[in-house]
N, C-alpha and C positions, 0 to 999 in steps of 0.2 A: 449562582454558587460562587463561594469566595476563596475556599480553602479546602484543603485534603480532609476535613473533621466532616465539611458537606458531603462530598463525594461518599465517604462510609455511611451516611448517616440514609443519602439517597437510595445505596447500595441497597442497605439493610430492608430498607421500607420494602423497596420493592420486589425485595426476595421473600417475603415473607405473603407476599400475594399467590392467592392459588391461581392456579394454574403459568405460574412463571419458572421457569428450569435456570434460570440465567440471566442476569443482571449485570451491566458493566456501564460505570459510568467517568464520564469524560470532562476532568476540570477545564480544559483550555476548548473547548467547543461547548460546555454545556452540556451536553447534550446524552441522552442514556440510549443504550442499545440493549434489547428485551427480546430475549428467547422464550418461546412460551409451548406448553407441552400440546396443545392444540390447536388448530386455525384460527387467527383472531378475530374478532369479532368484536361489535359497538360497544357490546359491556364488558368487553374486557380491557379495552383501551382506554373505557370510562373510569373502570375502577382504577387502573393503574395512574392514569390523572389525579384521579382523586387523593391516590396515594401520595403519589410528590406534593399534591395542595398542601395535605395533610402535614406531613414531614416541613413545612412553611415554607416552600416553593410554588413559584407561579410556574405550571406546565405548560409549554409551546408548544406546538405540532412540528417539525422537523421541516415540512415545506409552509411553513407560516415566513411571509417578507420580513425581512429584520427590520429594527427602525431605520430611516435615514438618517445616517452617520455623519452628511453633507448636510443635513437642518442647521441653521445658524439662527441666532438673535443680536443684529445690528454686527454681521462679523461676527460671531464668536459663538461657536460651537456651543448646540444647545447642551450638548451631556458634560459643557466644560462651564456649566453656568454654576450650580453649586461648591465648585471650585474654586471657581473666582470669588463667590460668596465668603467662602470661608479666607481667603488668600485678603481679603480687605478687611473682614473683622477683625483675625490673627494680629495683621501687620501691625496695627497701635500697641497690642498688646507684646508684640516682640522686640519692638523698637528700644524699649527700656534695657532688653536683655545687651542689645548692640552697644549703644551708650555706654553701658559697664567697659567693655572692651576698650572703650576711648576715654576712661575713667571718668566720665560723668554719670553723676549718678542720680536720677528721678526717677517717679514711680506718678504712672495715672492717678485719681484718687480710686478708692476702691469700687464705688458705687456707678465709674465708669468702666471699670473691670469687669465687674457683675454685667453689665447691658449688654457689652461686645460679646463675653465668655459664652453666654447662657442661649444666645442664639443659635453658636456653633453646637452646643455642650446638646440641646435637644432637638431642634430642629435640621439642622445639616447632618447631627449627629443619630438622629430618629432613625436610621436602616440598621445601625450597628444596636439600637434595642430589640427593635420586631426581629431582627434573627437572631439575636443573644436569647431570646425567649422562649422563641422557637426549640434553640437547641435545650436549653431546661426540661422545654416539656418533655423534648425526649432524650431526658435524661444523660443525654451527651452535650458537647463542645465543640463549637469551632471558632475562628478569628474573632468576630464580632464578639462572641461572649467576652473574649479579653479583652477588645479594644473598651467595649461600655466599662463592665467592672472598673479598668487602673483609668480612663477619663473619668467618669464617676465620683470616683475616690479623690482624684485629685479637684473637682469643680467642689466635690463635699465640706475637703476638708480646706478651700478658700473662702466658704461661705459661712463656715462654720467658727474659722481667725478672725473674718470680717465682725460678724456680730456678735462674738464675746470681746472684742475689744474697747477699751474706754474712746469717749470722745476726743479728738483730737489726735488719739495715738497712730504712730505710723508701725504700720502690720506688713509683712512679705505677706503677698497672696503668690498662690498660684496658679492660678486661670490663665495665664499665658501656655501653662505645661499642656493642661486638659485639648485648650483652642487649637494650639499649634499641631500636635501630635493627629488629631481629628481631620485636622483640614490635609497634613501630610500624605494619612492613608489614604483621605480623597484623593489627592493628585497622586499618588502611586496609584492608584485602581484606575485610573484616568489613562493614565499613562500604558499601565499595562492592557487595557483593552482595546489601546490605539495598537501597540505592538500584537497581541492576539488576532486580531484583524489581518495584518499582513500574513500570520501562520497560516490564514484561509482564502488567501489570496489565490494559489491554483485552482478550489474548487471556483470560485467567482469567475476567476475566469474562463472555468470551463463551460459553465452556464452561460458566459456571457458570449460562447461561441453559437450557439443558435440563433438564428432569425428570430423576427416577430412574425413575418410574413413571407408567402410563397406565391409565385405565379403557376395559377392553375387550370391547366389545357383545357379546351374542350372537348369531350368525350362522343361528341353529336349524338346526344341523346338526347342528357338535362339539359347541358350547357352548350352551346354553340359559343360562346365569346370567349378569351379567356379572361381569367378574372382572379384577384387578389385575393386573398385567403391569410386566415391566422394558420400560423403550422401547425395548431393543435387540432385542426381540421381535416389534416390529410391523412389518406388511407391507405394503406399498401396496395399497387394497382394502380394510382394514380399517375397521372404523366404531368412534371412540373416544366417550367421555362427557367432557366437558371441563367443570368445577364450577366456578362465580365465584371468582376469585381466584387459578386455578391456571394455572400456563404450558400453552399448547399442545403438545403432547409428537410431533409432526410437521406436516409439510405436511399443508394438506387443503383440503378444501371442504366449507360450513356446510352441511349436510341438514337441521338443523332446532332451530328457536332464534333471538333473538334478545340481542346482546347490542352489547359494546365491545373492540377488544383495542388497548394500549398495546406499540406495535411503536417506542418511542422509542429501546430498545438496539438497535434493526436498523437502522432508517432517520434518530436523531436529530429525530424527529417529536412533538411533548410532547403534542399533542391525541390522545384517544383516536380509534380509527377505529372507527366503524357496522360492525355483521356481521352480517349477516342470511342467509338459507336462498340457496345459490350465490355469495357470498363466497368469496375464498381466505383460508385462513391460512396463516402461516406458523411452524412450532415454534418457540421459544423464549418468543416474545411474551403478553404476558400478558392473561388474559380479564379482562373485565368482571364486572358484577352479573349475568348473565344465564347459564343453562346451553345448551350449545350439545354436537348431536351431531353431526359430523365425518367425512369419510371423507380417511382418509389416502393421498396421493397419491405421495409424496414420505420417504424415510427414509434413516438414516446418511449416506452422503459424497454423496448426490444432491439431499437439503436445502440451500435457503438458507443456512440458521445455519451448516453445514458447508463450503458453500463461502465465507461471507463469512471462517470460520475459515481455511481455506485460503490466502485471498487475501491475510489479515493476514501469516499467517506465512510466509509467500512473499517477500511483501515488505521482511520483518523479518529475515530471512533473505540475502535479498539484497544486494550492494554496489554501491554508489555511487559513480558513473566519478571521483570526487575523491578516493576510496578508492585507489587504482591511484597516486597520491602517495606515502600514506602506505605504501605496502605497499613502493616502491622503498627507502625510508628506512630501515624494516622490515629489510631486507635487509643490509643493511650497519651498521644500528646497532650492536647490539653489540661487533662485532672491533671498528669503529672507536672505543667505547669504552676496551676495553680496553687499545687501541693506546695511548689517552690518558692511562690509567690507569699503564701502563708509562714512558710518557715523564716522569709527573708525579714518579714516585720516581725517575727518573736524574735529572732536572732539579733538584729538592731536595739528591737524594747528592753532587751534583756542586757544588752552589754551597756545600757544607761542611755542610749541616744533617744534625742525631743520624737514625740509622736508624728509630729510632722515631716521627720526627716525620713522616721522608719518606713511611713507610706510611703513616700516618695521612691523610695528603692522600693518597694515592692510593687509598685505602678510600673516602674523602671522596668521590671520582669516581664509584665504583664504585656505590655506593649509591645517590647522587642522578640518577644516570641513568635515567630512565624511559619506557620500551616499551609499559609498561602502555597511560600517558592516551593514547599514540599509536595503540594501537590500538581504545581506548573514543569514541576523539572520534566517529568518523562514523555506528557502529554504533548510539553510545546516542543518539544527537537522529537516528536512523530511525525507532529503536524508538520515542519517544515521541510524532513527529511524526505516525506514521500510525497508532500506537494511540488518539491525542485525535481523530485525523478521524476514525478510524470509528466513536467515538462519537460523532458527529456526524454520520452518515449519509455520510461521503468514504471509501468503498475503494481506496487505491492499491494497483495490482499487485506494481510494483516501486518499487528505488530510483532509477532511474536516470529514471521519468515523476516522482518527485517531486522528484527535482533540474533536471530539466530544465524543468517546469511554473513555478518561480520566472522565467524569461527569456523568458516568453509574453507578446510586446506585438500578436496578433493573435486574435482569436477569432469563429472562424467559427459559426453556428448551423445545425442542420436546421431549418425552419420547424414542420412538422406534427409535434404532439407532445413540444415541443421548448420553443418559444415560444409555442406554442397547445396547448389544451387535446385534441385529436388526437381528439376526439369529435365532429365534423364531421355536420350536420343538415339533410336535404335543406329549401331553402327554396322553390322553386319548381320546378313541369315546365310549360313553355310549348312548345305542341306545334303545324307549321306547319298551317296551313286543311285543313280535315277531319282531322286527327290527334283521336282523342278521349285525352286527357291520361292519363287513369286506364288506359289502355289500355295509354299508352305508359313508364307507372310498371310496370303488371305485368310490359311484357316486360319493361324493366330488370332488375327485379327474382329473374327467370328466369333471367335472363343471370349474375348476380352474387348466386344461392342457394346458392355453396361456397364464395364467394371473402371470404377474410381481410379484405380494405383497408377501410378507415374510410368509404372513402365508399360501400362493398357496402352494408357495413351500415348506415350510414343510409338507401339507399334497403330493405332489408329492413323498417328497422322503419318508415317510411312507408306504407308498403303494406300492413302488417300494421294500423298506424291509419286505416288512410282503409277498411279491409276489402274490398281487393282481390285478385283471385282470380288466383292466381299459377300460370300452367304449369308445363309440365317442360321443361325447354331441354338439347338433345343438343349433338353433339361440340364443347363449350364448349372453347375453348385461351385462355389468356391469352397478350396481347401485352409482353412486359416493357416498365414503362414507358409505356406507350401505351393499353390499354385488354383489353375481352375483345371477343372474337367466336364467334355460336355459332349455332345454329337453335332458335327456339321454333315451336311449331307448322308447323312445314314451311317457314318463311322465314328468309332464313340476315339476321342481324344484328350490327351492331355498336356498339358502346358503349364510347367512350374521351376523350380531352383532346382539343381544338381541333386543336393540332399533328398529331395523328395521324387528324383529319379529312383537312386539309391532304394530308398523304401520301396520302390515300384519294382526293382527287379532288374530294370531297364539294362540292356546289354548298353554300353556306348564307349566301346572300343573302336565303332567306326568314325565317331567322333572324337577320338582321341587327341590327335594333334592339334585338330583347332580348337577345343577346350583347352589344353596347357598354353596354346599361343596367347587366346584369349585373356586366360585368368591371369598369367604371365604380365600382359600389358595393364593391367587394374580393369579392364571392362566386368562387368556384372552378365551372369553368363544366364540363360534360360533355356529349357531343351523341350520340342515339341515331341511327342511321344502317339503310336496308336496301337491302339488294345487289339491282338493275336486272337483269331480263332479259339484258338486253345487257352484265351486267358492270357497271355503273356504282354507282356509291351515289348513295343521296337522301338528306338529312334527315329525319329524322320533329318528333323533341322535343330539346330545351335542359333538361338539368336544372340546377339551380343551387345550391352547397352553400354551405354559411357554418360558422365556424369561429368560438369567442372565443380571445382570449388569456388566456393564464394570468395568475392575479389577480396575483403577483409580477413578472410577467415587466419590464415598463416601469420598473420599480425596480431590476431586475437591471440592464437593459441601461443606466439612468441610473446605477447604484454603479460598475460596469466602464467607461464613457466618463469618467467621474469619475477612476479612476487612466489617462488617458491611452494606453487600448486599443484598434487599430482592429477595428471590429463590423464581421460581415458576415453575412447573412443568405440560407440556399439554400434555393430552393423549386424546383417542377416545378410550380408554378401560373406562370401567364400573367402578363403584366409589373403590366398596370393589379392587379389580385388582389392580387400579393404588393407593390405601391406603397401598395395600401389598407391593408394588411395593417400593410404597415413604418412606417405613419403613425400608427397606435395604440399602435405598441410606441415610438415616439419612435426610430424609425431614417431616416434621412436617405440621401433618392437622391444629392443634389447631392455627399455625398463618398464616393461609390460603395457605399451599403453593403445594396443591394439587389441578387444574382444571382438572377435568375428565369428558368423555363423551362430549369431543367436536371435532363436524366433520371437515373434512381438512377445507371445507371452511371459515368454525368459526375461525380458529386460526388467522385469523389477524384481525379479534374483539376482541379478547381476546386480544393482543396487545397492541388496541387501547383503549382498557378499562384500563390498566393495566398505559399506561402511561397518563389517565386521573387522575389518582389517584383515582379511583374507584373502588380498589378491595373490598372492603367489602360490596357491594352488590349483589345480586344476579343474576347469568348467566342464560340466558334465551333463547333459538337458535331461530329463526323464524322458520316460518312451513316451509318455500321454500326458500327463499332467502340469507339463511346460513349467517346472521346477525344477532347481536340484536336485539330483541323485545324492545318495548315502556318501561320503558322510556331511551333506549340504541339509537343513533343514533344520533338526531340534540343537546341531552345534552352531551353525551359525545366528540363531536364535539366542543363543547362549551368548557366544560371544558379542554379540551385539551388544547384550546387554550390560556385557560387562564394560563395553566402550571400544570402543575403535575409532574409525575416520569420521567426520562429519563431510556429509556428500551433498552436493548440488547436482542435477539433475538437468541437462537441456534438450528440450524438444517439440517439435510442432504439431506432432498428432494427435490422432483419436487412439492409436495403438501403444504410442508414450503415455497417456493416463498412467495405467499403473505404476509405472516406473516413476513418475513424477511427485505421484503422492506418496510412495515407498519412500521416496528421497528427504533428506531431512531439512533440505530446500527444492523445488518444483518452480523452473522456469520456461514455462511453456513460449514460443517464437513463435509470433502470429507472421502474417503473410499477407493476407486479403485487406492490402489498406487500410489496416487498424482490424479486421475480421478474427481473422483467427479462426484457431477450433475451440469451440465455445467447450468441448469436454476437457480438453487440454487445458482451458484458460482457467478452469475450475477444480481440477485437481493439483493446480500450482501454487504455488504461493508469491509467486511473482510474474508478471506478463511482460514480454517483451512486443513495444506496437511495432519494430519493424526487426525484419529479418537480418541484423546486422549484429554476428558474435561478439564483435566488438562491448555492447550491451552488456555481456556478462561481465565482462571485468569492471563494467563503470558499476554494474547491480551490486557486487561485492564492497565496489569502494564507498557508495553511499551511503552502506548499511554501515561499515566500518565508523565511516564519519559522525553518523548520525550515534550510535553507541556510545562514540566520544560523548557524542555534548551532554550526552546522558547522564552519563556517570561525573561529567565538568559538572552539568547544576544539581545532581545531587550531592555531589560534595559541600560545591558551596551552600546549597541549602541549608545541609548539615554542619555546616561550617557557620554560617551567620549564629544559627542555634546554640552549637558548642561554645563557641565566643562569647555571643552576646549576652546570654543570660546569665553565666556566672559572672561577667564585668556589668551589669548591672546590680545581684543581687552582692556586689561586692561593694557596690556606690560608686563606683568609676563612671557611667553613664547617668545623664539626667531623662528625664522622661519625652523632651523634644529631642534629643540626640535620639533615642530608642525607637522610638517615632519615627525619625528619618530612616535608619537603616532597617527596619520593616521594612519599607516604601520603597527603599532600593533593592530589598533584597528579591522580591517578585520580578519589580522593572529588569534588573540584570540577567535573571535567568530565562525570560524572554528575550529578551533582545540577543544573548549568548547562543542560543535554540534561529536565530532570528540571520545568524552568520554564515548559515547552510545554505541559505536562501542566493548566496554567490557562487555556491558549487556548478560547478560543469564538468561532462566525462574528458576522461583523456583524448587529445588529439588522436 
């Protein structure tokens, strides 16, 4: 494809295929992305081939090798060979033009004019027919139809001076216009697919982080030796040999060894990471001085590296709701070129000027009209915006979170894991008069021996250090949000957050003082509770957790209030807790930027409140349905849509989902060495590969950036356009000038898209 007239035309075809819901297609990669309303399958993929054949496109398969771009012929770039071609028939024919400048004045004879012209004119010139044709047949336009038509018209009407003129006579021809202009949009297309090339430079090299080959243990079964392996060979389960200095050839986990791996192409991370026996790795990344044997967890499209691949080219692929502009433009550009192209030779014929001149100018039209940079502008500063953030550890989905993430002047946080380090350590069990403490550590710890959450597992590994002797606890259920409940030794128990003491009834006035000391100091408070005879609960113990902040975080949330963003901060800890909490990270109650005490499922209320532009009223949960209360709901729905804040969303969970996809950007913080939570990563719109806040303020700046270049090359796109064709259809430009600035104006707007590519986050 050549121009934004292709992309609609692609478009169209293949929307018009049954069973297709969606269709988007991609000037700067080629390449089309096809939603289809059922599972695919051989003929469906056939016919939509067929389709693109049809529309006069040759169809590629998306993992088809590209050509080699390094082929050469004696030195010289095979795809720069037709260039050269036309750059040595040109040159005789332009030569004459230079001479005038130095006031001499000669002319080829004509019949060496015709030899040189006529090569370029159908031969070099042969792609700009079979797609001009193409578009006829279907009734639309793109570049090539112009560029054939005004060279056409111009090789026509030299051939047509040549032989009506008498013998001997000297005739201007114009085959230097047609040659030149021809060979111009050559090397503009030349040029810009060397520049397009580097827009795809991240994903190449993200592919180019895998191995060919793995060392692969023996198992003593099949294999007794170990033995060399393609990596497209290995299975989850496998045990690999991974030797200092060589890439991790899959996901896995260390069994044994110690070393380093530089995961900085995954995460944008420059220090190496520790790897020791229970580590994960992840393929790509590169080892250390140390040998390390592995069991592979993780392979082909189930890998990290494969989906960060994924994720790039998704996005890259994708268009940009400012895209939907250019593509109206798109649509009508052409004919109404043309239109103008026709009007410019009446309007000439008519005010008495030679037939020759009036072509002239309307070739002038024809040529300088340019589809192309209109439809390189948005495509190529995607491709380069999210190729430099992911090397930088920023995964954007789409285009549409990285256009929209520039206009984010809100930004909400998860607290745990988020701004804190999500490693949470029991500090205290204070247990009421005759409770013996250690006692009331093992039932905890009974209660919460399967359960995931950060504070299970600090009471686990407490108990494990203090060496106490842990039961077995039956029909465990967890409360979402609220806590677990279960039986250890024959007494039924429970263990949750204050609020859902609260709902239980629970007297805890004898824990009184150590709750206010507790929640006083910022710790996150839990109360262990047993079910009365009569139904009731008692208190037993107060355990008490504490949490640090991430070393970055207080420079993050000071770099973000610095560009004039309002912070807000959501936790399911207790108000004093997360006051402590927000006091270290330098967040401020007095301008609301503390919501505390809201359950997972609130947090994308909180959200949706937040980008109503109604934070300063009061949060209210519902009893059951983990919503708003009245009047939260059909007005905040309302307002919303009338407009308020535009929200960013950050956070690492499975319990952030909703809130991340509510948010009108979603940035999910991975953790597990590029892991993550695969639900998190998915209802975000942008993934951060490592746990470092700092991330978000570079996420916003890229997207910032990358907007720019956007709205820089559709300007000038529309700006070559506005210019250039009424200064030719005025006669100010000749047909080789018009020709050149075509050729420039594609190159510029790549290479412009091409400047992002030196972006780096803030120190």
């Amino acid at each position: 494809m050549t121009c934004a007239s292709c992309v609609s035309r692609v478009e169209r075809v293949l929307k018009r295929q049954s069973g297709v819901s969606e269709a988007t297609v991609n000037l700067a990669t080629e390449s089309a992305r096809v939603v289809l309303t059922e599972p695919a399958d051989a003929d469906a993929l056939a016919r939509i081939k067929r389709a693109v054949r049809d529309a006069g496109y040759e169809p590629r398969a998306l993992d088809e090798p590209e050509e080699d771009q390094t082929a050469s012929w004696h030195g010289i770039p095979r795809d720069f060979l037709p260039v050269l071609a036309g750059l040595v028939l040109s040159a005789p024919l332009a030569l004459p033009m230079l001479g005038d400048l130095f006031g001499q004045h000669w002319m080829l004879p004509a019949w060496v004019q015709f030899l040189l012209a006529t090569p370029v004119q159908f031969w070099l010139g042969a792609r700009f027919y079979k797609a001009g044709w193409h578009a006829l047949k279907a009734m639309t336009g793109n570049m090539e139809l112009l560029v054939a038509i005004g060279t056409t018209a111009g090789w026509a009407l030299s051939t047509w001076l040549w032989l009506r003129a008498d013998a001997g006579e000297m005739v201007h021809l114009y085959y230097e216009g047609s040659a030149v202009v021809i060979t111009l949009v050559l090397l503009g297309k030349w040029l810009e697919a060397r520049a397009k090339r580097q827009t795809t430079s991240a994903i190449r090299a993200l592919h180019a982080l895998r191995p060919e080959r793995a060392h692969l243990l023996p198992d003593g079964v099949r294999r007794t030796d170990e033995t060399d392996v393609a990596v497209d060979e290995l299975l989850a389960g496998d045990e690999v040999r991974v030797l200092p200095g060589e890439r991790f050839p899959a996901d896995g986990e260390v069994l044994d060894g110690h070393s380093q791996a530089d995961e900085s192409m995954l995460t944008g991370e420059s220090m190496p990471v520790p790897k020791s026996p229970g580590d994960r790795v992840t393929g790509g990344s590169l080892n250390g001085d140390g040998s390390l044997r592995v069991r592979v967890s993780a392979v082909g499209a189930q890998s990290v590296l494969a989906r960060i691949i994924a994720l790039v080219q998704d996005a890259q692929a994708g268009k940009a709701p400012v895209q939907r502009l250019v593509d109206r433009v798109a649509a009508v550009f052409v004919p109404a070129v043309l239109v103008i192209a026709a009007l410019t030779l009446g309007v000439w014929l008519w005010v008495g000027s030679p037939v020759e001149e009036a072509l002239l100018h309307a070739v002038a039209v024809l040529v300088i009209a340019c589809p192309c940079a209109l439809g390189l502008a948005t495509p190529a500063a995607i491709m380069a915006g999210t190729g430099v953030a992911a090397r930088h550890g920023i995964l954007i989905k789409d285009a549409e979170a990285l256009e929209t993430a520039h206009r984010v002047d809100t930004v909400a946080f998860d607290k745990t894991g988020t701004l804190t380090e999500g490693h949470p350590r029991l500090l205290s069990v204070e247990g009421v008069a005759g409770v013996d403490e250690l006692a009331a550590l093992g039932a905890a710890a009974a209660l919460q021996a399967h359960s995931a959450h950060p504070l299970a597992q600090a009471v686990r590994e407490a108990a494990l250090t203090r060496g106490v002797d842990v039961a077995e606890a039956v029909d465990v259920q967890a409360v979402p949000g609220r806590g677990l409940q279960g039986q250890v030794q024959g007494t039924t128990l429970a263990l949750g957050s204050v609020r859902w003491m609260g709902e239980l009834s629970v007297d805890l006035s004898l824990l009184q003082d150590a709750l206010a000391r507790q929640q006083t100091s910022g710790a996150t408070v839990s109360v262990l509770a047993t079910q009365l005879p009569s139904g009731g609960w008692a208190a037993l113990a107060l355990l008490a957790f504490g949490d640090e902040p991430k070393a970055g975080s207080a420079q993050a949330i000071a770099q973000l209030r610095k560009r004039g963003l309002k912070l807000v901060m959501v936790s399911g800890d207790n108000q004093p807790a997360a006051l402590a909490m927000a006091r270290r990270l330098g967040l401020r109650e007095d301008l609301g930027e503390v919501i505390a005490e809201v359950l997972p499922g609130d947090k994308a209320a909180v959200i949706a409140r937040l980008r109503a532009g109604a934070e300063g009223q009061e949060f209210t949960a519902g009893p059951s349905q983990g919503e708003f209360a009245p009047p939260w709901g059909a007005a905040t729905r309302a307002a919303a849509e009338r407009g308020g804040h535009v929200v960013a969303m950050v956070g690492d969970g499975v319990n952030d989902a909703p809130a991340l996809a509510a948010a009108d950007v979603g940035m999910a913080m991975s953790h597990a060495q590029g892991g993550g939570s695969d639900v998190a990563m998915h209802a975000a719109g942008i993934t951060l590969m490592r746990g470092d806040p700092a991330l978000v303020a570079a996420s916003l700046d890229i997207s910032r950036r990358t907007v720019a270049k956007i709205r820089q090359n559709l300007f000038w796109a529309f700006f070559y356009n506005a210019a250039g064709i009424p200064l030719a259809a005025l006669g100010y430009l000749s047909p080789v000038v018009a020709g050149a600035a075509m050729a420039l104006s594609s190159v510029s707007v790549v290479t412009n898209a091409l400047l992002l590519k030196r972006w780096k986050p803030d120190a």
